[in-house]
TIVOSE-144657 format. One record per residue (C-alpha): residue number from 1; residue in one letter; y, z, x. Coordinates in Angstrom, 2 decimals. Layout:
BEGIN
MARMI   num   residuo        yy        zz        xx
MARMI   NUM         A         Y         Z         X
...
end
This chain:
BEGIN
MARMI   num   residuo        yy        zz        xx
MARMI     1         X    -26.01    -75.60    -19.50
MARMI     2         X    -25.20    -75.52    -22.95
MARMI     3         X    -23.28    -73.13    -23.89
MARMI     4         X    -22.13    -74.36    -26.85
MARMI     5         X    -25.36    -74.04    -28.20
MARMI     6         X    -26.24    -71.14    -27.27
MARMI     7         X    -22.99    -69.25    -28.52
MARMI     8         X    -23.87    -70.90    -31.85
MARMI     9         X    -27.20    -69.18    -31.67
MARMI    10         X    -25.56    -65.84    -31.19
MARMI    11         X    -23.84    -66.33    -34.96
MARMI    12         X    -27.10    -65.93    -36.24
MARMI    13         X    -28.38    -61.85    -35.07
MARMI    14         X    -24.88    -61.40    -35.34
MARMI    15         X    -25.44    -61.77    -38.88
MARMI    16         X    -28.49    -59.78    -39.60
MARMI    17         X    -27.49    -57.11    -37.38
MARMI    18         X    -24.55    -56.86    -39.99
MARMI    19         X    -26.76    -57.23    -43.00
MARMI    20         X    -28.85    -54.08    -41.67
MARMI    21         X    -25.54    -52.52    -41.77
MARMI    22         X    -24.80    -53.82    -45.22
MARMI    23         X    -28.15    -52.61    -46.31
MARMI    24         X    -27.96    -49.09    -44.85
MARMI    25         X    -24.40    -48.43    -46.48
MARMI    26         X    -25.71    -49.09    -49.94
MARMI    27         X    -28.76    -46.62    -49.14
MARMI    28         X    -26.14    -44.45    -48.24
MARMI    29         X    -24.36    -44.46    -51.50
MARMI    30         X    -27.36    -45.09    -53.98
MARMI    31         X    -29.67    -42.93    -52.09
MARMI    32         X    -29.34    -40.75    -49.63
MARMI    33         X    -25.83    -39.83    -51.40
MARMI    34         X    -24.70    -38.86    -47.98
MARMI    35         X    -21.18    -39.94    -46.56
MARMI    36         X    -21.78    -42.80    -44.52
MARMI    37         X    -21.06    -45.65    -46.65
MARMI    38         X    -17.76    -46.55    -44.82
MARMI    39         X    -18.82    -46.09    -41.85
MARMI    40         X    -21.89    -48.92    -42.14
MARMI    41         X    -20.01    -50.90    -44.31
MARMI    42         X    -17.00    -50.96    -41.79
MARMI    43         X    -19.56    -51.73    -38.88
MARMI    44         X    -21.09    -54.13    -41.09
MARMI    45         X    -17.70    -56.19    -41.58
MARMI    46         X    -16.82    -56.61    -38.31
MARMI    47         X    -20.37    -58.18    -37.39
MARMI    48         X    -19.81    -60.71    -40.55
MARMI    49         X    -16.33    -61.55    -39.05
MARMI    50         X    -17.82    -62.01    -35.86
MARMI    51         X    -20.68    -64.09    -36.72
MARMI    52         X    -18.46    -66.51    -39.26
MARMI    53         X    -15.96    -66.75    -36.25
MARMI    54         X    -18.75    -67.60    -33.71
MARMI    55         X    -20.32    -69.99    -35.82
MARMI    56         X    -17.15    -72.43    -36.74
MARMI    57         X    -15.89    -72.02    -32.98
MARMI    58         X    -19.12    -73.65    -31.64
MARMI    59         X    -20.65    -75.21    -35.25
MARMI    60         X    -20.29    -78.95    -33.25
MARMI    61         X    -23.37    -77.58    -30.34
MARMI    62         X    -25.85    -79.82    -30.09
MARMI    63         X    -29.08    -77.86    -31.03
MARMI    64         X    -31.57    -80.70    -29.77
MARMI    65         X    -30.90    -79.70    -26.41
MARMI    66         X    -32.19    -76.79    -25.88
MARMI    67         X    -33.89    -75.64    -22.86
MARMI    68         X    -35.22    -73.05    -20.93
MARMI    69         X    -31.61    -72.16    -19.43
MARMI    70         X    -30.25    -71.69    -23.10
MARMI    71         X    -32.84    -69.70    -24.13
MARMI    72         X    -32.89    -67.01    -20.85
MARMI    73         X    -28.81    -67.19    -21.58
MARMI    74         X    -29.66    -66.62    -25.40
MARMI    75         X    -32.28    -63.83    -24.85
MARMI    76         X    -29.94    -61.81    -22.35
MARMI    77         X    -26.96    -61.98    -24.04
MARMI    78         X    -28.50    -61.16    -27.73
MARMI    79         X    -29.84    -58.47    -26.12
MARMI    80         X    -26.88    -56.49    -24.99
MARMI    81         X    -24.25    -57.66    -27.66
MARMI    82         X    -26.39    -56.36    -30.39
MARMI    83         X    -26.40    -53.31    -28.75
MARMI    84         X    -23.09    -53.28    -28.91
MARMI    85         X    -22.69    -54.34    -32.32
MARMI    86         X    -25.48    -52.06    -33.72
MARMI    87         X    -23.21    -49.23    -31.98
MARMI    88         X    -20.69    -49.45    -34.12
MARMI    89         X    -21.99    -47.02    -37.20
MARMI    90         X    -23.28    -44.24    -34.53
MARMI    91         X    -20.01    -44.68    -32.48
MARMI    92         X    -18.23    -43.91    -36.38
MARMI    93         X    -20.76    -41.29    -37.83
MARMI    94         X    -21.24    -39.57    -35.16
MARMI    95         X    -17.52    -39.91    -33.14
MARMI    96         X    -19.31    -40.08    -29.84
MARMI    97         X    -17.37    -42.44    -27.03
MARMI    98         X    -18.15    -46.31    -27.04
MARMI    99         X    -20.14    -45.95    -23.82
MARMI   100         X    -22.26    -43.15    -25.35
MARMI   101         X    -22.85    -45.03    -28.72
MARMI   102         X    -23.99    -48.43    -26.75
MARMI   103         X    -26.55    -46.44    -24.64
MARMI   104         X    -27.96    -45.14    -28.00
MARMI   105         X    -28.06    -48.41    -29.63
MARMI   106         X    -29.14    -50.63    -26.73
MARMI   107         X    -32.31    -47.93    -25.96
MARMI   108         X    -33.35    -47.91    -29.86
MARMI   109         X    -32.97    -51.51    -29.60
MARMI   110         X    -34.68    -52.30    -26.13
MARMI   111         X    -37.23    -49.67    -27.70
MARMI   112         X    -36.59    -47.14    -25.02
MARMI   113         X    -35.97    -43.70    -26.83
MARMI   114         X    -33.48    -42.32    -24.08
MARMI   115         X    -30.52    -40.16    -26.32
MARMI   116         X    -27.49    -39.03    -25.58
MARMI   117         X    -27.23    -37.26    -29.42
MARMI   118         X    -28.20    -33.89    -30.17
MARMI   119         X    -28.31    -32.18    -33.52
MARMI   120         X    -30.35    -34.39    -34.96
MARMI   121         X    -32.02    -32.21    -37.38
MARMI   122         X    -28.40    -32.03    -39.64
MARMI   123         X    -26.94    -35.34    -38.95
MARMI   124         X    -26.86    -37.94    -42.10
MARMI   125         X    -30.78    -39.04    -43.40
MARMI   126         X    -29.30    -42.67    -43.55
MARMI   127         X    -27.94    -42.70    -40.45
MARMI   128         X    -31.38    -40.96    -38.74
MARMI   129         X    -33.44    -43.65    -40.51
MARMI   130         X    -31.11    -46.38    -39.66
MARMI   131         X    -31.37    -45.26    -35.94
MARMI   132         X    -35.43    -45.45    -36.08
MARMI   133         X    -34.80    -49.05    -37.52
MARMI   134         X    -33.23    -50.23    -34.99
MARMI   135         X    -36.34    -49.69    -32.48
MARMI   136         X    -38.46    -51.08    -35.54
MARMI   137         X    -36.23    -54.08    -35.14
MARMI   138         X    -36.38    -54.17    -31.67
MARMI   139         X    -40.12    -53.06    -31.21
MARMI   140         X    -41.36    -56.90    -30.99
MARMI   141         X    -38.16    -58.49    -30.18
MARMI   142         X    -34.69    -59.68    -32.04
MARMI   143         X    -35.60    -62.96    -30.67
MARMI   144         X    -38.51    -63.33    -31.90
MARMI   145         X    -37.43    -62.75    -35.64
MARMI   146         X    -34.92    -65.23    -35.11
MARMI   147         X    -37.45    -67.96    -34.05
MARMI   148         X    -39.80    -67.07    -37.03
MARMI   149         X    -36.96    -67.18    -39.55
MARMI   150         X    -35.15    -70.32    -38.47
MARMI   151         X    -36.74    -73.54    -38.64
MARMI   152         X    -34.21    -75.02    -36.58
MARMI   153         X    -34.62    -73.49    -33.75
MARMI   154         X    -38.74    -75.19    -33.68
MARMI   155         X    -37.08    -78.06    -30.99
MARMI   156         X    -36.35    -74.83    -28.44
MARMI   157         X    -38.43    -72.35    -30.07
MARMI   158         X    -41.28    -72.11    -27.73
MARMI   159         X    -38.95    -71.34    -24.71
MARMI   160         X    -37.17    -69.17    -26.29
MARMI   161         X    -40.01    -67.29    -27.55
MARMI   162         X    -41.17    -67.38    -23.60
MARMI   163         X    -38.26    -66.22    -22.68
MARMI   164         X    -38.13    -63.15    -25.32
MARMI   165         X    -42.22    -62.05    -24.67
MARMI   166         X    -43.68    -59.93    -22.11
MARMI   167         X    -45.84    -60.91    -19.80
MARMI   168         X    -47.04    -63.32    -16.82
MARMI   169         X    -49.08    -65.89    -19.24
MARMI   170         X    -47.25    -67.30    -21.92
MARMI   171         X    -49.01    -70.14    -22.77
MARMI   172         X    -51.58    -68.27    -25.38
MARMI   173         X    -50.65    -69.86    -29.03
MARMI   174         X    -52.25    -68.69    -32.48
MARMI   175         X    -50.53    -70.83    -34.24
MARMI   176         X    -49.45    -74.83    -33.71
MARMI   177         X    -46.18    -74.35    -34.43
MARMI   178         X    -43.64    -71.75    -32.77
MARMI   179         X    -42.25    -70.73    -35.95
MARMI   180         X    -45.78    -69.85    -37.22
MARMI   181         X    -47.07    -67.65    -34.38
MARMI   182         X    -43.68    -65.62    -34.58
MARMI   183         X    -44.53    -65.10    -38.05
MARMI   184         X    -48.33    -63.94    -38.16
MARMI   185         X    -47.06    -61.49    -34.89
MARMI   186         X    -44.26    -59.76    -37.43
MARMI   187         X    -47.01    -59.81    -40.15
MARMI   188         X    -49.38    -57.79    -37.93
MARMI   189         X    -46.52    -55.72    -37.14
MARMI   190         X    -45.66    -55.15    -40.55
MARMI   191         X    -49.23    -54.22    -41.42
MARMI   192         X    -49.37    -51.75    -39.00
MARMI   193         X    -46.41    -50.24    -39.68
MARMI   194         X    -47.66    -49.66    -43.09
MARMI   195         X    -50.89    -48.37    -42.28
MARMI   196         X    -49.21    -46.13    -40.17
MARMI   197         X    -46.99    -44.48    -42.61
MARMI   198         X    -49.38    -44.03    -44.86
MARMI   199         X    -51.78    -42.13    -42.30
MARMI   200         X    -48.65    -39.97    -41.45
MARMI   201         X    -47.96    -39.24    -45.26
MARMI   202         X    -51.77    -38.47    -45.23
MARMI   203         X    -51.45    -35.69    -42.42
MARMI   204         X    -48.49    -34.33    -43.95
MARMI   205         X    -45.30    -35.75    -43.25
MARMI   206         X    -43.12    -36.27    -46.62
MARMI   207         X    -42.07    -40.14    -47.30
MARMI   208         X    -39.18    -39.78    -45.33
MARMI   209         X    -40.48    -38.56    -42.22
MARMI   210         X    -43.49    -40.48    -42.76
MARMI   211         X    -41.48    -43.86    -42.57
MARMI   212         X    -39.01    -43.10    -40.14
MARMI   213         X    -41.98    -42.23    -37.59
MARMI   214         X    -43.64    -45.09    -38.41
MARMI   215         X    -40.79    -46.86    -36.96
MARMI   216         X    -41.08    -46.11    -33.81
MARMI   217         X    -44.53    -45.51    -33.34
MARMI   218         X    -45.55    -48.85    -33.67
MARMI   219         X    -42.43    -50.15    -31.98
MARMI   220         X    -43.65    -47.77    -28.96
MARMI   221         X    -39.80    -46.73    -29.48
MARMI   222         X    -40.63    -43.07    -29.36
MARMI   223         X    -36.91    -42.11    -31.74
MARMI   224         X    -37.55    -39.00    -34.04
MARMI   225         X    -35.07    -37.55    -36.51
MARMI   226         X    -35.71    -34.30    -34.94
MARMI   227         X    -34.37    -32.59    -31.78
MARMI   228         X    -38.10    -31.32    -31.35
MARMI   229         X    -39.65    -34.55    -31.34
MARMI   230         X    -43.21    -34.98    -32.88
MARMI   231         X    -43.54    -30.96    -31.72
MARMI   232         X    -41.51    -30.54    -35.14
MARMI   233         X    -44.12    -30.22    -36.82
MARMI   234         X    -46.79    -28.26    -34.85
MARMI   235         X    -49.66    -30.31    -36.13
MARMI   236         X    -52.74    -31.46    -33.96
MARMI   237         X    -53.46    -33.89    -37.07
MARMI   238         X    -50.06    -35.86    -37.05
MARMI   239         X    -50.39    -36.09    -32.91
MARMI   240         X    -53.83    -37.30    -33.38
MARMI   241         X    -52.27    -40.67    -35.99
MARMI   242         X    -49.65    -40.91    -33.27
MARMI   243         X    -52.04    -41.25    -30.74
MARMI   244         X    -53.51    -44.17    -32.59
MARMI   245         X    -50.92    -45.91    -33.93
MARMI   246         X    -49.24    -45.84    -30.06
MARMI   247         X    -52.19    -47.42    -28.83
MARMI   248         X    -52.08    -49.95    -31.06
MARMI   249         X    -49.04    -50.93    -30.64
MARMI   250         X    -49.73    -51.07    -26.88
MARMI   251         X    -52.40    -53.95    -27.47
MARMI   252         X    -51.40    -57.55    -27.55
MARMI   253         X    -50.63    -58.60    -31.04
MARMI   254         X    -52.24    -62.03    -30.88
MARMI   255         X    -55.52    -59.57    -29.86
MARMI   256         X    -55.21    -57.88    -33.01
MARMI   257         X    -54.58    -60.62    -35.00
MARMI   258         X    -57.33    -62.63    -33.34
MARMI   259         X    -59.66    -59.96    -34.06
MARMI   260         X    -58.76    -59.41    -37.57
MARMI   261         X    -59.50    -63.39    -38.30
MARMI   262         X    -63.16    -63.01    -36.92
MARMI   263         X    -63.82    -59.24    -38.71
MARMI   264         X    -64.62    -57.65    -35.76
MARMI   265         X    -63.82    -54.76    -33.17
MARMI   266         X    -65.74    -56.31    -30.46
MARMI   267         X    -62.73    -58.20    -29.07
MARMI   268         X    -60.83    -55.27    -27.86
MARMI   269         X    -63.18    -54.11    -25.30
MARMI   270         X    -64.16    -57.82    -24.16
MARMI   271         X    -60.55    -58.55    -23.50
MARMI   272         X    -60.07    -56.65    -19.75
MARMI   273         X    -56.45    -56.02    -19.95
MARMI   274         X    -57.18    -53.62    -23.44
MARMI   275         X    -60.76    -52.66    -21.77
MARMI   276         X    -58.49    -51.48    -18.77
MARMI   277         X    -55.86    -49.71    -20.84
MARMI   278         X    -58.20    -48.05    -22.56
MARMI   279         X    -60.24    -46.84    -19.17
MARMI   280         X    -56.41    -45.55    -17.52
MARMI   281         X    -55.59    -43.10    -21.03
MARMI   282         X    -59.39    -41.52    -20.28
MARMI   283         X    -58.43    -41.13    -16.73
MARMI   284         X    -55.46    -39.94    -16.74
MARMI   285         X    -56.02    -37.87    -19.72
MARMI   286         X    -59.08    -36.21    -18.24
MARMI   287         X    -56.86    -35.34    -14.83
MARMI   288         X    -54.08    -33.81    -16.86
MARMI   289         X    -56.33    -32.04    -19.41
MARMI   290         X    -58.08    -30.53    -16.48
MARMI   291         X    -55.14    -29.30    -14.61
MARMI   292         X    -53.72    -27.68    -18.05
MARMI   293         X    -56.84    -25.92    -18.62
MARMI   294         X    -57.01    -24.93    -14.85
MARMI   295         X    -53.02    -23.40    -14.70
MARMI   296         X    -53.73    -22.40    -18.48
MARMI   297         X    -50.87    -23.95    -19.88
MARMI   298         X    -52.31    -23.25    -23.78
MARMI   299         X    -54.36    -21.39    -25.43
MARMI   300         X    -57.22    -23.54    -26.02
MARMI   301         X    -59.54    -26.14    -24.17
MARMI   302         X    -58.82    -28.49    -27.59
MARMI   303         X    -54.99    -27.81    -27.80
MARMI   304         X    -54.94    -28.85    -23.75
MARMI   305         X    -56.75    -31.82    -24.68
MARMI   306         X    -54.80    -32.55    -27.51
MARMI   307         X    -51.59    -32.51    -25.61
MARMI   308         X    -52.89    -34.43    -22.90
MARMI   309         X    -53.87    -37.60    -24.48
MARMI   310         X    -50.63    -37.04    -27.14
MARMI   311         X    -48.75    -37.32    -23.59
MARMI   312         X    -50.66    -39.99    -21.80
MARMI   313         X    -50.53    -42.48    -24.24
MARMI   314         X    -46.87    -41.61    -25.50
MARMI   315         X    -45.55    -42.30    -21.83
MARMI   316         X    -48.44    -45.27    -20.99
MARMI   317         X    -47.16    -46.85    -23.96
MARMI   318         X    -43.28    -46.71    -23.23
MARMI   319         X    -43.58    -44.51    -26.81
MARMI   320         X    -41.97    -41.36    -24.93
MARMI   321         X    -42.65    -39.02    -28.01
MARMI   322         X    -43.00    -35.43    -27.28
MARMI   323         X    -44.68    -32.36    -28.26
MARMI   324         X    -44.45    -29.70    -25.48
MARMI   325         X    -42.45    -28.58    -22.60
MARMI   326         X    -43.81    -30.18    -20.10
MARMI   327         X    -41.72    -27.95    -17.72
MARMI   328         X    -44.65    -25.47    -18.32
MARMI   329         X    -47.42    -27.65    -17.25
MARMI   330         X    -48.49    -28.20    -13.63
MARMI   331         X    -45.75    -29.89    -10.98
MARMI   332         X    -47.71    -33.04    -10.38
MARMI   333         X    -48.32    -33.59    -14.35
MARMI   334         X    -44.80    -35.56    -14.09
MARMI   335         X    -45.62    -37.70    -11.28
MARMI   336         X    -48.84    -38.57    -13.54
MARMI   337         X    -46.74    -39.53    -16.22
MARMI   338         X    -44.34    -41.24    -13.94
MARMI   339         X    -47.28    -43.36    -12.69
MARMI   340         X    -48.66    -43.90    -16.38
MARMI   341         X    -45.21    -45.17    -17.50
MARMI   342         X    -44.79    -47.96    -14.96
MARMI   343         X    -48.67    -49.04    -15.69
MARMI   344         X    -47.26    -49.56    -19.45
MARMI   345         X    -49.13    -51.12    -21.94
MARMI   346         X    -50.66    -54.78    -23.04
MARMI   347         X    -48.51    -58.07    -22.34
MARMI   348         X    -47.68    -59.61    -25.83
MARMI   349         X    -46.89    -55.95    -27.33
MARMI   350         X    -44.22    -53.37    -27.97
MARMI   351         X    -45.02    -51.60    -24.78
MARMI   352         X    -43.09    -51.59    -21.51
MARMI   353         X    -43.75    -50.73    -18.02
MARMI   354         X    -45.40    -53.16    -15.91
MARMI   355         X    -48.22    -54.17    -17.97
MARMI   356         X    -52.01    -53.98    -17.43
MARMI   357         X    -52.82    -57.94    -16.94
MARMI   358         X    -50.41    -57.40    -13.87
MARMI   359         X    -51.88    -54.47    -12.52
MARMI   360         X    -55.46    -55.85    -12.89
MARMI   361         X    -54.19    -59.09    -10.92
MARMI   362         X    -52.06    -57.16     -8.20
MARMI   363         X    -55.15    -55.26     -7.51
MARMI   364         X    -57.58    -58.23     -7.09
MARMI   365         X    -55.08    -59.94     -5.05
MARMI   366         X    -55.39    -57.04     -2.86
MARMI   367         X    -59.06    -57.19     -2.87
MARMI   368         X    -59.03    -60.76     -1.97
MARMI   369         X    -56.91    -60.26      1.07
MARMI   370         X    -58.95    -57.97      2.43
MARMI   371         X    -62.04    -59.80      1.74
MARMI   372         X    -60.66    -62.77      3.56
MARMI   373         X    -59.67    -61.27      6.33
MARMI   374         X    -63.07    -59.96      6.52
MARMI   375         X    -64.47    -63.49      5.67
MARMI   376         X    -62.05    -65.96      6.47
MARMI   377         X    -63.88    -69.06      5.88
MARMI   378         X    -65.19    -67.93      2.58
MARMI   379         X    -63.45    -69.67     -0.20
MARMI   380         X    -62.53    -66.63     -2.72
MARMI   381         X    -60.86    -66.75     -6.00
MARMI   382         X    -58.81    -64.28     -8.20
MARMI   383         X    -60.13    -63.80    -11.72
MARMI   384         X    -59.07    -62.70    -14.78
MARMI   385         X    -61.07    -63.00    -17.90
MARMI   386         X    -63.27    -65.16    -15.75
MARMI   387         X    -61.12    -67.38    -14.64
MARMI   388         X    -59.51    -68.46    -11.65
MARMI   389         X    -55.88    -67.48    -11.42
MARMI   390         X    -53.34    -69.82    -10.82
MARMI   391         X    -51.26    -69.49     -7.62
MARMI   392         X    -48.05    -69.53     -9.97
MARMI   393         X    -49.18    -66.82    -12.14
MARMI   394         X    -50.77    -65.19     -8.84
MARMI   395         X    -46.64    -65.74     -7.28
MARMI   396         X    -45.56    -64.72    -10.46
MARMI   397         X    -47.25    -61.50    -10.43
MARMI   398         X    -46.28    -60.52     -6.74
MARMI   399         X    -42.51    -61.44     -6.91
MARMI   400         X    -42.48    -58.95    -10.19
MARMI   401         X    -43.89    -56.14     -8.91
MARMI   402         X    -41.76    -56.60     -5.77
MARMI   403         X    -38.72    -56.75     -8.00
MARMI   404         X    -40.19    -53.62     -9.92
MARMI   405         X    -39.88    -51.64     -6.89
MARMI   406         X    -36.40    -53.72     -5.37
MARMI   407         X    -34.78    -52.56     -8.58
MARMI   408         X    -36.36    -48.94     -8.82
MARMI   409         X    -34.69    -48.48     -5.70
MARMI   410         X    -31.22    -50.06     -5.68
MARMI   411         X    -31.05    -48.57     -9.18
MARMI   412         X    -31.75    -45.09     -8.53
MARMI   413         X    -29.24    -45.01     -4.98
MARMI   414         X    -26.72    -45.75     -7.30
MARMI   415         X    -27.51    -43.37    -10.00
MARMI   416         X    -27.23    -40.64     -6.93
MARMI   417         X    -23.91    -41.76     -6.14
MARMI   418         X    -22.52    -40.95     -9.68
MARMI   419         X    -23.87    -37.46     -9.15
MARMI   420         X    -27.07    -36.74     -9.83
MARMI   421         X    -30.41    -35.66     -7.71
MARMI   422         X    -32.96    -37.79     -6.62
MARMI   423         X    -35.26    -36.59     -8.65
MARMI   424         X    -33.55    -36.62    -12.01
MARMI   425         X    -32.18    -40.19    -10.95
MARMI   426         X    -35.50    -41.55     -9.91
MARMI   427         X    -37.11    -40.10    -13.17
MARMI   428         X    -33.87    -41.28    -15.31
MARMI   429         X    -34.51    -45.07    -13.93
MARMI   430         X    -38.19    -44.85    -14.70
MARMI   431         X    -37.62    -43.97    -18.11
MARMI   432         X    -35.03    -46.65    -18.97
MARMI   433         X    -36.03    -49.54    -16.65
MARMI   434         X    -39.83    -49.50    -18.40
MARMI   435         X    -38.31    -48.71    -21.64
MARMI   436         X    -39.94    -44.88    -21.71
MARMI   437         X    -37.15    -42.68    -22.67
MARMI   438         X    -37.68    -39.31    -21.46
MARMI   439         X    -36.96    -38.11    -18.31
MARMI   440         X    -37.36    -34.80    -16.07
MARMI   441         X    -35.11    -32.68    -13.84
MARMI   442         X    -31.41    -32.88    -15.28
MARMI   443         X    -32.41    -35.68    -18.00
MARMI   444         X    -35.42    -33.55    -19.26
MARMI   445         X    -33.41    -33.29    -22.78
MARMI   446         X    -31.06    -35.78    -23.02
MARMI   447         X    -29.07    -38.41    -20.77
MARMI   448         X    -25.94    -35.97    -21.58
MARMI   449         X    -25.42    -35.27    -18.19
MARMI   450         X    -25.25    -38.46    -16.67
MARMI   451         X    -21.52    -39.98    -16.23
MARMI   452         X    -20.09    -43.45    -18.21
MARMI   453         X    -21.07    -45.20    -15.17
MARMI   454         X    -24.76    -43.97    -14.73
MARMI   455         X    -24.67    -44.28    -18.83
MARMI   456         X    -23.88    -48.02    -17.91
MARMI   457         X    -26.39    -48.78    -15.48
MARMI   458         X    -29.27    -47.01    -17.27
MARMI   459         X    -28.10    -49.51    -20.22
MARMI   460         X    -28.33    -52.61    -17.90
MARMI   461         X    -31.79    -50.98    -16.73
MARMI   462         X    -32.86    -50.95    -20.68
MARMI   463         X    -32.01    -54.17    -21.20
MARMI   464         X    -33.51    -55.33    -17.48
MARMI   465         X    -36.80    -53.86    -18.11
MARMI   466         X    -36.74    -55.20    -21.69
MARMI   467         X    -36.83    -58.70    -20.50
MARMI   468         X    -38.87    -58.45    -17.44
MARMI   469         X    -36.43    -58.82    -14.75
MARMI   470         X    -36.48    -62.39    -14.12
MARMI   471         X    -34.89    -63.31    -17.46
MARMI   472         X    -31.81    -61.17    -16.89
MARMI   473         X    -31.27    -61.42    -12.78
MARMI   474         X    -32.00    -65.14    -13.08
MARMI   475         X    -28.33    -65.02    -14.92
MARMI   476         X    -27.19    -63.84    -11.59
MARMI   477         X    -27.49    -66.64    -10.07
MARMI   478         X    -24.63    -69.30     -9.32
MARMI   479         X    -26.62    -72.16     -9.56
MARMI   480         X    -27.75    -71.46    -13.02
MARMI   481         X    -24.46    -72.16    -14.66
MARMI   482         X    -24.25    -75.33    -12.76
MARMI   483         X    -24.98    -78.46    -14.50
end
């Protein structure tokens, strides 16, 4: 292992993360005019010290050898300590505890959207938009930018690029080099993000709003700089760009920029795992449509529809905006959403949950077993795309969604023992271990009333979910820090 290395690595988010800082306390001053500018600036110090002091400790590492140890170590552990440095202005501004302050900054970072703030609506503009950064940051990974931004890092690059994306196939390059691919995926990003702005300015928002939302919209991050959510604004129009932009930032970004290069729409339905997506939003969306209409939850047959897909794809995505009380809809509308959340999105996006290539497999492998034990002799094959699965990826697969449920479990036992219900524990894990955000029962709101120590293991189950399990447990392991 190392570790020299790798704590030389660290030096360098340590160092942006404190630039954002930097940045956000001169829009402060020269902006916004609002009184933050100590408060970033004061974060943004300590994350310059911390960097410079990090750096010349460990400057001698050898960065040649870098492997895929260093970069599961690297991934895991930029993860949570920039979610503890990116704390530092909310834990000033807004004089919540340290525990309260990481939870906020690890789920904008991690893209999860769980809060423990209220108020929103008359906190500080710089410190709202600053929050929605953070999940823009986040949306397609700190790691990531790092790899597309240092040369350097091209000898270990590729594993730790692996290490950072979701998931089970990561061998899929657009690019030759590592650097190169990270850099076309934050240029799609980017795009998006822009386009998606601009549609929100279109339907009404003003530039600030417009920008902040585009934040975490296409960072599936689901933050708003309103207590109401995207229901601020009452408009069928805005929910309607959401709905898009959500979407697409559920589909693989190689897909879209793939498709972009050949000028053509055609590759989003031939691709099964976006085909698939696609198919569950109708689905599910026609089910819960059906029941609102049924209990006559709104007014209208087009407002019911409305909120149904706004809600389907926000929670399918990991987005986790919202735009109703869902307390009025039907009972079994939040075990819908429940399910929709842990199907997630596309591998090689923002999204979380467990994502659709693995579904698709885990349900094939199914089908296969019962096939053979209908024909055992018969020689049958899992495909994907139309081709034959590998028993690794096929392993892969299994041993995650085993894990998905192992650590559902375990985590939501212990959430009970801090206090709260099953059902508010089981829907509190859900939200944070596939990176959703809202809950139901006593978390419907906010995460206020769970305790520091369910506040700390939601965190770990942001941060878990965020890198797919095996990168984070895999640091559990004895035998990993043995040479």
């Amino acid at each position: 292992m190392n570790i020299h290395a790798t704590l030389r690595l660290l030096a360098w988010p340590f160092l942006w993360i404190g630039s954002i800082q930097l940045v956000f306390a001169l829009l402060s001053m020269l902006v916004f005019r609002d009184k933050t500018f100590s408060q970033f600036l004061d974060g943004s110090l300590i994350c310059f010290a911390l960097s410079l002091l990090v750096y010349l400790r460990y400057r001698k590492g050898n960065m040649a050898r870098l492997y895929y140890r260093e970069a599961l170590a690297f991934a895991t552990m930029t993860w949570f300590l920039m979610g503890v440095l990116g704390a530092l202005p909310i834990m000033f501004i807004t004089g919540v505890s340290f525990t309260d302050s990481v939870f906020e900054s690890v789920s904008a970072m991690t893209t999860t959207g769980a809060t423990i703030l209220t108020g929103l609506d008359h906190m500080p503009k710089s410190f709202l938009l600053y929050r929605q950064f953070l999940q823009w940051m986040g949306g397609l990974g700190i790691v990531i930018f790092v790899v597309a931004i240092l040369p350097m890092l091209n000898v270990g690059g590729m594993r730790l690029l692996k290490a950072e994306t979701p998931g089970p196939i990561k061998d899929d390059k657009i690019a030759p080099r590592v650097a190169k691919t990270s850099r076309y995926l934050w240029l799609v990003y980017l795009c998006l993000t822009l386009a998606c702005a601009f549609s929100y300015w279109l339907a009404g928002m003003n530039a600030f709003d417009a920008i902040a939302h585009s934040f975490s919209t296409v960072s599936t991050g689901g933050f708003s700089p309103y207590d109401a959510s995207m229901g601020h604004f009452n408009s069928h129009t805005i929910l309607g760009v959401a709905d898009v932009f959500m979407a697409l930032g559920a589909i693989s970004f190689a897909l879209h920029h793939k498709n972009f290069t050949v000028r053509s729409l055609k590759g989003y339905w031939q691709d099964e795992e976006t085909r698939y997506f696609i198919l569950a939003i109708l689905t599910i969306s026609v089910i819960l449509t059906a029941m609102a209409v049924l209990n006559h939850t709104h007014p209208s047959f087009w407002v019911s529809v409305s909120q149904a897909v706004f809600h389907v794809i926000s929670f399918m995505t990991s987005t986790g905006f919202g735009a109703d009380d869902l307390s009025a809809w039907p009972a079994a509308t939040a075990g819908f959403l429940i399910i929709a959340s842990y199907l997630g999105g596309c591998a090689g996006s923002t999204a979380g949950g467990n994502k659709f290539i693995r579904n698709i497999i885990t349900f094939r492998a199914i089908k296969h077993h019962m096939l053979q034990a209908i024909h055992p002799s018969a020689v049958i094959h899992v495909r994907y795309q139309h081709k034959v699965v590998r028993t690794p990826v096929l392993a892969a697969v299994t041993s995650f969604m085993l894990l998905v449920a192992i650590c559902t479990m375990v985590l939501t036992v212990l959430l009970m023992m801090t206090g709260l219900d099953f059902f508010s524990a089981f829907s509190a894990v859900a939200a944070c271990i596939n990176v959703l955000g809202p809950g139901f029962g006593e978390v419907s709101s906010n995460f206020i009333p769970v305790t520091d120590t369910g506040t700390w293991l939601l965190t770990f189950a942001m941060i878990l979910g965020r890198l797919e399990y095996f990168t984070v447990l895999t640091l559990l392991l004895p035998k990993f820090w043995r040479d």
